[in-house]
N, C-alpha and C positions, 0 to 999 in steps of 0.2 A: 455538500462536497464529500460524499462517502469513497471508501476507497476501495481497493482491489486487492495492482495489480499490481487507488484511486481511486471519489470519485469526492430560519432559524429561529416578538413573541411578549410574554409575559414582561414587566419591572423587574429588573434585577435583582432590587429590590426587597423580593419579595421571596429571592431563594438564595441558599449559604455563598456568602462570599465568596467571588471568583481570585484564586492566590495568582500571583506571577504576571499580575500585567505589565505593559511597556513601561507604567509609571514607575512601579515598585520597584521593576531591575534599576530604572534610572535610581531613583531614592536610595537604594540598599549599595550601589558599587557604580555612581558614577563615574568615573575614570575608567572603570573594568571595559563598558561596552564597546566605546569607540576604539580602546586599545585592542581589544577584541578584532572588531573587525580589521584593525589595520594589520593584525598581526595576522588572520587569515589570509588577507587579500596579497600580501605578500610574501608568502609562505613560496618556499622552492616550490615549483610548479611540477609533483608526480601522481599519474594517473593511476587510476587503481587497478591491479591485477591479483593474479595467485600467487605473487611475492607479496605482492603491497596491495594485501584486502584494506575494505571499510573497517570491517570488523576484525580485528584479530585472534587468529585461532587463541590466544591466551586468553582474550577476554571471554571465550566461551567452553574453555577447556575441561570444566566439570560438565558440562552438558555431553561436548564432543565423546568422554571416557565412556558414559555409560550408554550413547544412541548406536542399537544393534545395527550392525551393517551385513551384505553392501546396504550404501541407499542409494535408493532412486528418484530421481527429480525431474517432472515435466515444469517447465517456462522458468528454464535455466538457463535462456539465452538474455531472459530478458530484464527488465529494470530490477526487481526484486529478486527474481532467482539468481541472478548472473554475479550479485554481492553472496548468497549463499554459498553459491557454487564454489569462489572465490575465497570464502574463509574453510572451506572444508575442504579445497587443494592446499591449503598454506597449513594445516594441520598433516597437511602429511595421508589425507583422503584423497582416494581417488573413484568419482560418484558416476554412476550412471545420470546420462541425461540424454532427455527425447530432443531429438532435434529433426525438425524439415527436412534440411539440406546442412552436410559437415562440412562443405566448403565456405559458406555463411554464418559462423557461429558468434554474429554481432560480438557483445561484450568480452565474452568468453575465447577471444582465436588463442589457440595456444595452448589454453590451459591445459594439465593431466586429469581429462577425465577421459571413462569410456564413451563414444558416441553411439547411442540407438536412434536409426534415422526413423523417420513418422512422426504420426501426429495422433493428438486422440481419435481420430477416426480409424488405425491402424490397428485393429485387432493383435494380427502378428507380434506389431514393432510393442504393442505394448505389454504384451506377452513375455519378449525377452527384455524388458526394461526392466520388470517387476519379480521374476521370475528368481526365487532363491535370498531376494531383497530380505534384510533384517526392517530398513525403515523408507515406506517411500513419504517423500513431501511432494505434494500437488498444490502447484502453482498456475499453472498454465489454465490459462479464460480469455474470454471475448470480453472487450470492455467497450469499444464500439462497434454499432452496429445498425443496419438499413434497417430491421425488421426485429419483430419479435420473436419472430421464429430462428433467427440465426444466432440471438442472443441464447433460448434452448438448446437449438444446435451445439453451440461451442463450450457452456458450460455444465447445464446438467446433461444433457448426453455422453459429454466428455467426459465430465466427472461418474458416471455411471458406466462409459466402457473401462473409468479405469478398476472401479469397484469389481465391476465384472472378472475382469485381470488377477487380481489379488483373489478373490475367491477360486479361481479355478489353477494357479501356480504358486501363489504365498500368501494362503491364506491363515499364516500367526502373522505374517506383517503388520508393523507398526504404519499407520496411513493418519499423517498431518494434512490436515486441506485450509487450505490458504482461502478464506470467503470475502466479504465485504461488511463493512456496517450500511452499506445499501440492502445486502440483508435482511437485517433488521428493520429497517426504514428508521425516519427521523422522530426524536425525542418530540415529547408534549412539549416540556421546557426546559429551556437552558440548563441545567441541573445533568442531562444527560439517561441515555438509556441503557439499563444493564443485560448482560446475556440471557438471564430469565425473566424479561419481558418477551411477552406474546409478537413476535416479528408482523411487521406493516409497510412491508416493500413500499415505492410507489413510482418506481420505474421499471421499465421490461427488462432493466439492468439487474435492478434488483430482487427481481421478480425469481430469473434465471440463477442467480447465487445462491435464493434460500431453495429453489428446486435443486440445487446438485448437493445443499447441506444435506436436504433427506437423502438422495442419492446412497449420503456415505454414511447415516445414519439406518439406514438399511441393513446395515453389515452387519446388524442385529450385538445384546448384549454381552456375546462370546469374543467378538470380532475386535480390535484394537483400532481405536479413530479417535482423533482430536481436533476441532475446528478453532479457527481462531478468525477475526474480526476488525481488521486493521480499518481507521477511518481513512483520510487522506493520506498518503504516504507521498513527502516530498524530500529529497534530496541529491547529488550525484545520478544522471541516467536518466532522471524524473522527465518527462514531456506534458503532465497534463498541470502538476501544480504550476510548472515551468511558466504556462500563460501568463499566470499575474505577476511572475518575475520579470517579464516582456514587457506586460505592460506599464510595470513601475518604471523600467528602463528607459521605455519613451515618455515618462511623466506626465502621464493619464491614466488611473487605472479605472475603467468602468464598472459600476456595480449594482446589483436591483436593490432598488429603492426600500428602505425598511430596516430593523435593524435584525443582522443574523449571528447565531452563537456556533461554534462547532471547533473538534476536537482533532489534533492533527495527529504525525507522528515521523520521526524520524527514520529515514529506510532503513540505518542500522541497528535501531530500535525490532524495526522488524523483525532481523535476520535474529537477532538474539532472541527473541520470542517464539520463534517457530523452531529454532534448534532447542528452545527449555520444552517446551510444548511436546517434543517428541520423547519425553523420560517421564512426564509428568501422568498422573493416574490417568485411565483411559476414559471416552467420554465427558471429557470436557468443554466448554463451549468460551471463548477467553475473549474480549473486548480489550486489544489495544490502544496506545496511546497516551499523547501525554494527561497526566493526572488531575487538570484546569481545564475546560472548557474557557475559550475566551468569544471575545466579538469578533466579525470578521473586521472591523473599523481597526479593532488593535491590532490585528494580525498583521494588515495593511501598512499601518506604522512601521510594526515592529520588522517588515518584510524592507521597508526602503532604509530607514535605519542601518540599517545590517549592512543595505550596498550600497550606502554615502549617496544615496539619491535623493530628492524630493518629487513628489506627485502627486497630482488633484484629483480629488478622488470626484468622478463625474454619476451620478444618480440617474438611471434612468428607470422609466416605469415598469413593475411587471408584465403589465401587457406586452412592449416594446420587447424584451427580453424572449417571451414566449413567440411574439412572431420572428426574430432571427432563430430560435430555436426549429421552428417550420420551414425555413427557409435553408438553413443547413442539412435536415434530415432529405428536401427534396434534391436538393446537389449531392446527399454521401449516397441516393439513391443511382445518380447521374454517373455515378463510379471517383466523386470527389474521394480523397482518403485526408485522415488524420485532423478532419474539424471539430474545431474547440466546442465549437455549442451546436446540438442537434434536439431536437424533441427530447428525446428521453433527459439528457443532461440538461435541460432547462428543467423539467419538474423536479429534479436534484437539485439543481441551482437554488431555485426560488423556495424549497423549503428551509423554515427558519431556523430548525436546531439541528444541523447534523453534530450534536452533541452525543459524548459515549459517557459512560460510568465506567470508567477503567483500574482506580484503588483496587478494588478487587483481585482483580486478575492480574495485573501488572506484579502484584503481591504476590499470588499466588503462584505466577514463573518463575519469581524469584528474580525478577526484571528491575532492576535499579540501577538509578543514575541515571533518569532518562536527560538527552539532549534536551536543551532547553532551546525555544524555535528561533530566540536571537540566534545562540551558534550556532545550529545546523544553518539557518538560511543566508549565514554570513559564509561559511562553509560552500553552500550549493553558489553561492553570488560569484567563490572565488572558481570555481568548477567550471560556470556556466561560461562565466568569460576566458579561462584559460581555453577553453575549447573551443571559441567564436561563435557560441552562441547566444552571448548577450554580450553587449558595451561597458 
């Protein structure tokens, strides 16, 4: 379940105690949880905007002082840039961002930014997006896709016309690239994979993320680039963790069979990460996330917990898994959109550690106080349902 945008082995055992499981939050502040959630769930119901970011400009305001401007932001319409976009209007920023179509600016209607209409295929549009730019952040990717080639198409191509861009209009810009721990591909075990591990994609997803990191690592050791490494990213706007919120909802949740580890992360975790990322020495390479790897079993728990539900968790065989994985890629061929499981996200699925080693880096952003996945997914529970789309 490596992330974007999104996306397990050994005995336990056998490697350093995992801190922060379901049990231990119960142990350490039982009364905390439940009141927790209840006090989420019925929180005054307000949506978040460029008044009322995730993240607020205060909480990121040493970072905000010293990121040269303007900046510029491709897939700031969307789950993770549209919270970006959103704490750097509420600071009193007003950012360049690429957009399709300004009459469609999903999350973002309203907001005070400049609009550059295109797309990464838009030489031009991204010419005047980047152009005089103190700091661009690149967000914008394919995360699904019919083919292998569309998954190149939309990332490393993307991410290389926007390289292209910067080199020939701003080339002292500061360039954050937003990548995957698909990336990298999955841990040996539980324990997690660091940034300076040799990467081992093993989806055309991820295949596509570590070709656009060379892309920007191209820009050679003159050039100013930082890449970061988010695993799963779920919270507020999310659609893809959002499934097993679904599915807890209707109390079943399906799983392949076996037991798997992996490393999440809070999207406002994110946002605070890629705004430290843009100040931070150049050529770095940063594995977000929270600081524990856990099971997906506890994750599960700790996911229905949060929304006063209970659910059975149904085991089915990897084989089983991999044939609806075949069976979804020949329908998103068919012109289906936005299915949960396709070939490629089954060989992500059924790998057993998308686990990260994130101490490091999370350290070295200067990133603390991560959300811990009780509150954020109590958080996204009370979200999902103010907005109808979960019960």
């Amino acid at each position: 379940m490596p992330g974007t945008s999104g996306e397990r082995g050994p005995s336990p055992e056998a490697f350093p105690k995992i801190r922060n499981t379901k049990s231990e939050i119960r142990n350490c502040c039982p009364p905390l949880f439940p009141f927790m959630v209840r006090l989420v769930n019925n929180a005054v119901r307000m949506d978040y905007s460029h008044t009322n970011p995730l993240v607020s400009a205060q909480a990121v305001g040493r970072w905000l002082a010293a990121i040269p401007q303007p900046i510029a932001i491709t897939g700031g319409t969307g789950f993770v840039g549209s919270h970006v976009v959103e704490t750097l209007c509420a600071a009193g920023i007003e950012p360049r961002v690429l957009v399709r179509n300004p009459a469609e600016p999903r999350w973002i209607d309203g907001a005070p930014v400049v609009w550059i209409e295109g797309d990464l295929d838009n030489r031009d549009a991204l010419s005047r997006l980047v152009a005089g730019a103190g700091t661009v952040l690149h967000l914008a990717g394919v995360v699904r896709a019919a083919r292998e080639a569309d998954f190149d198409h939309g990332n490393r191509r993307g991410t290389a016309n926007v390289v292209s861009a910067l080199e020939e209009v701003a080339p002292t810009a500061r360039l954050v690239h937003v990548s995957s721990l698909a990336a990298a591909g999955p841990s040996p075990d539980p324990s997690g994979i660091g940034p300076e591990a040799e990467p081992a994609p093993i989806s055309f997803y991820g295949r596509s993320k570590l070709a656009a990191e060379f892309e920007v690592r191209a820009r050679g050791d003159d050039a100013w680039w930082t890449i970061v490494r988010p695993p799963a990213i779920y919270g507020p706007r999310d659609t893809d963790v959002l499934e097993f919120f679904r599915m807890a909802s209707r109390g079943i949740v399906v799983l392949p069979g076996g037991e798997r580890w992996l490393t999440v992360v809070w999207v406002g975790d994110v946002v605070r990460s890629i705004l430290s990322a843009a100040v931070k020495d150049p050529g770095g390479i940063y594995h977000l996330g929270e600081l524990d790897p856990v099971t997906l079993d506890e994750l599960i728990a700790t996911l229905c917990e949060a929304g006063g539900v209970k659910a059975r968790v149904l085991r089915v065989p990897p084989a089983v898994v991999s044939g609806a994985g075949a069976v979804g890629s020949v329908l998103q061929r068919l012109g289906w959109r936005r299915l949960p499981l396709t070939a490629d996200k089954t060989r992500e699925l059924l790998a057993r550690h998308w686990s990260a080693r994130t101490v490091q880096s999370m350290h070295a952003l200067g990133v603390d106080g991560l959300m811990p996945f009780a509150g954020g997914a109590a958080t996204a529970w009370a979200w999902y349902r103010d907005r109808g789309w979960l019960r």
